[in-house]
N, C-alpha and C positions, 0 to 999 in steps of 0.2 A: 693546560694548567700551568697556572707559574708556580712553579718548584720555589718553596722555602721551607724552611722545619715546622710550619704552620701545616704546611702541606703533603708532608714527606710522609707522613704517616699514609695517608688514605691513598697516595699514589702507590707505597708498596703492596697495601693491601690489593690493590688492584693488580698489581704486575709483581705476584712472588716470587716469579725465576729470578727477582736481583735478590729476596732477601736470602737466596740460596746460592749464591755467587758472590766472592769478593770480590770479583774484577767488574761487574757490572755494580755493585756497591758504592766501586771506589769510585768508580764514573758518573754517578750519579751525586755524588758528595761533593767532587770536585766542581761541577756543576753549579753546586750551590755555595760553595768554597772555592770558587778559582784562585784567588789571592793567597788563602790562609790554608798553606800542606798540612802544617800542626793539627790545626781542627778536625781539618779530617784522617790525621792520621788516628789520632785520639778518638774518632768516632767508629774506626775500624775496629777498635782493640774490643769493641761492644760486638763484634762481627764475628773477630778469634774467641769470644769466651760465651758463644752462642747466648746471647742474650734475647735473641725472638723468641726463646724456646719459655721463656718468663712470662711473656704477656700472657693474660687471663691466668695466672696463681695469684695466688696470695702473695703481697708482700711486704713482709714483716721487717722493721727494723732494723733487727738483727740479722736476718737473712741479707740486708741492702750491706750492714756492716762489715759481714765476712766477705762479700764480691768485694766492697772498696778494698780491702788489705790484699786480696787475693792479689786483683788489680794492681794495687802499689807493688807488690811484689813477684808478682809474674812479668813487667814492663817495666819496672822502676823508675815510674811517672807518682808524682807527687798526690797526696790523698785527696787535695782539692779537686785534681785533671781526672781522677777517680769518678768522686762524686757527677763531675761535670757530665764523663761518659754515662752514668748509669740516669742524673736526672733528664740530659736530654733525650736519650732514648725512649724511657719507662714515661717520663713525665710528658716532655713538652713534643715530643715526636707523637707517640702511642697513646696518651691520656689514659695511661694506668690512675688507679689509686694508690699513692703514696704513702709513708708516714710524713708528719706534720713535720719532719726535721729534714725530708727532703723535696715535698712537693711545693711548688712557684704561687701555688694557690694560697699560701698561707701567710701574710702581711705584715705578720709579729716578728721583726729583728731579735729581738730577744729571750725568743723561746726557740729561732731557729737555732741561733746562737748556743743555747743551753743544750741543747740536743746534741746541735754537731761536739761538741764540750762533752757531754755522755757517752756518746758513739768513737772519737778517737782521740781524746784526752783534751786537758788543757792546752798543748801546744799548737790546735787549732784554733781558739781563739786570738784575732787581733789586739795590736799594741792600744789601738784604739778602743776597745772594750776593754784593758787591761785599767787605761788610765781614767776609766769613769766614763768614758762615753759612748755607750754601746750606739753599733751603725744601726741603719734602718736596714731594714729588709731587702730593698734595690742594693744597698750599698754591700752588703753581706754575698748578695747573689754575683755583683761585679766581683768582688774579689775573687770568687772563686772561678769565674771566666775570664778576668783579666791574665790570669798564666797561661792563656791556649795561645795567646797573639803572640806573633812570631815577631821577633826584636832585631834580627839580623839576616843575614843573607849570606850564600852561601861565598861568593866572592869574599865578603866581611871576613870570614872566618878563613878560608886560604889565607888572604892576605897576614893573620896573627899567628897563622902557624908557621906559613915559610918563613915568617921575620923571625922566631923563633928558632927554627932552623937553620938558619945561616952558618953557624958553625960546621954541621952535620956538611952542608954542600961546602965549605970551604975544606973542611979535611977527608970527603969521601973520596975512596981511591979507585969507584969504578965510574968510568963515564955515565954521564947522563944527564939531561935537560936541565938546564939553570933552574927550572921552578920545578922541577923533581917529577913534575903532573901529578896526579891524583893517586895512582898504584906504586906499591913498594913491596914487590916480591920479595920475600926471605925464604933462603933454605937453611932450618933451623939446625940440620945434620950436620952445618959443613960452617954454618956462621955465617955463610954470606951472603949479602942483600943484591937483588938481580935489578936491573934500569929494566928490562923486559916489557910490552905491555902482554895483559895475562887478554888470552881470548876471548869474546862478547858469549860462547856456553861457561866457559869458566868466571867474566865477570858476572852474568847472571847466576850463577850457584853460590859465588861470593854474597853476593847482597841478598839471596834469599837466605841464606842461611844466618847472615849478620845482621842484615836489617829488621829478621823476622816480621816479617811482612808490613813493616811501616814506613820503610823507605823507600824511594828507588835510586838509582844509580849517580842521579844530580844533584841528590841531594846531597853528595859527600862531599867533603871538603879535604881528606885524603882515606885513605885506605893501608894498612899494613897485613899482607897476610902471609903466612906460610905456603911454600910451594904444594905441600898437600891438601891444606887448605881444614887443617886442622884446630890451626888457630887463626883466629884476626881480629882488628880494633881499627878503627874509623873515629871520625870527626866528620856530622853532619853539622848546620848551621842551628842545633837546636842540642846538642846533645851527643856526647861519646859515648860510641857502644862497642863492648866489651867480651868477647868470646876466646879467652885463653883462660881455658882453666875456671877461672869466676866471670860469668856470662851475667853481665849486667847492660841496661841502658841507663844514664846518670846524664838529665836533662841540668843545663849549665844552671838554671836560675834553680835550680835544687842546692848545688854547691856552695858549703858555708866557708869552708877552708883547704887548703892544699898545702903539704906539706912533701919534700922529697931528704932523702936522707943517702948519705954519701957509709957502706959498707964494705967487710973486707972480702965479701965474695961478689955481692951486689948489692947495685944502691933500689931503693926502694922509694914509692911513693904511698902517702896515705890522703882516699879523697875522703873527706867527711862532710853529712850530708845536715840539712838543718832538721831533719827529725830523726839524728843521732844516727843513722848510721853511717860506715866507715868500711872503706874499701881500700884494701895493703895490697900494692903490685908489685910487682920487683921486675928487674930489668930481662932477667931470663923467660919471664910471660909473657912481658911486653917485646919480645924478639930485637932486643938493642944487638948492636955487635959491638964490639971491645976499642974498634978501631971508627967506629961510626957516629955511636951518638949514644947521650946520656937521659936517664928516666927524668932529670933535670928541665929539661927541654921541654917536656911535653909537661912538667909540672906547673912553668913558666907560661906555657902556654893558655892551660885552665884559669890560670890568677888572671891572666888577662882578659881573657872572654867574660868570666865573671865577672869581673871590675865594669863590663860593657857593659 
């Protein structure tokens, strides 16, 4: 059988040990997404908030409404990559019955429009429906699967941070490798950041715990974390995630603006997101050291990625 989301249904139906395993899940997606990690990361997330356990219920609008938010707010993936997760599972995977505001089958741009508009406000409506021209229905259904395509690479994304960081390597005072690599040990007790590489049980606990199961280890483009391993924040090519303190993932094409602020204990950054929310870090979360490097840096950074 050739494997595509045309197909992917009746193959799990046949062979349930993958829909009870993420790692043969993940194998199976990739499969059909070799190119595109995002898609399939995004289609896991349908895996972590057990969504087979829905097929054959009812489901109701509202019911589809509180999984999107949940969604947005358990991953901090945008409400369209929401959407995208529960229609292609429920819809175009499984060929549940829908409501009209999420199922492919329904042809009307404009009542899907209205719906999604009911279900999480105005600010899902496009500029282009705003100014008199509501899309068609294909064009309605692209938007909301054009954020899964992955825009860069994770090379891309090194490259904008270490140029970013150049400062940090011209004033650090402990050795280590010109391009820094990927891990930045910090012992947060003592303030100081270690060159160390951390071990492949400690990098693997690192990225299970950070990546929460939607990354793997190549995906990053650096890593900062505590020698306990209590706190850390990375930069994968899609997306900074966050577990100091405020445990967030903050996908770049979510970012409206970025702001850093220079204080007299600490400087702080604020990310704000285009459906209003806002995230305040400060340097002591972010494990800067005094003589290392500024929240500046990595706020410099985000402007950048974004602007890509």
């Amino acid at each position: 059988m050739m494997l595509d989301l045309s197909t992917l249904g009746e193959y799990l139906r046949k062979n349930p040990d993958i829909m009870r395993s993420r790692t043969l899940l993940q194998g199976t997606l990739r499969d059909i997404f070799p190119q595109d990690k995002l898609k399939v990361n995004l289609l896991l997330i349908g895996f972590d908030e057990d969504i087979f356990s829905l097929l054959g219920t009812e489901l109701t609008e509202d019911r589809l409404a509180k999984l999107v938010r949940t969604i947005a707010d358990n991953y901090g993936v945008g409400e369209q990559n929401a959407v995208y997760v529960l229609e292609t599972w429920l819809g175009m995977v499984f060929g549940e019955s829908l409501p009209e505001g999420f199922g492919n089958q329904y042809e009307d741009g404009r009542e899907f429009l209205n719906r999604l508009k009911r279900v999480f406000g105005p600010s899902s409506i496009s500029m282009q429906e705003q100014a008199g021209k509501p899309p068609t229905w294909a064009q309605s259904l692209q938007s909301i699967q054009c954020t899964t395509l992955q825009s860069l690479s994770v090379a891309d994304v090194r490259e904008v941070f270490f140029r970013t960081k150049e400062k940090l390597m011209r004033k650090c005072l402990i050795s280590r490798s010109q391009d820094m690599e990927t891990w930045d040990i910090v012992d947060i007790h003592n303030n100081i950041h270690y060159s160390r590489r951390p071990s492949q049980l400690e990098k693997n606990l690192i990225i299970k715990k950070l990546g929460k199961g939607l990354y793997q280890e190549t995906d990053f483009a650096y890593i900062r974390t505590s020698t306990d391993m209590t706190h850390s924040w990375g930069v994968t090519y899609d997306s900074i995630i966050i577990s100091c303190g405020t445990d967030a993932v903050i996908p770049y094409e979510e970012i409206d603006d970025v702001d850093s602020e220079r204080g007299l204990f600490t400087d702080t950054m604020t990310i704000s997101l285009r459906n209003g929310r806002r995230y305040v870090l400060n340097e002591h979360e972010m494990m800067a050291t005094p003589v290392h490097d500024n929240i500046s840096d990595l706020a410099n950074f985000l402007r950048a990625i974004k602007d890509m």
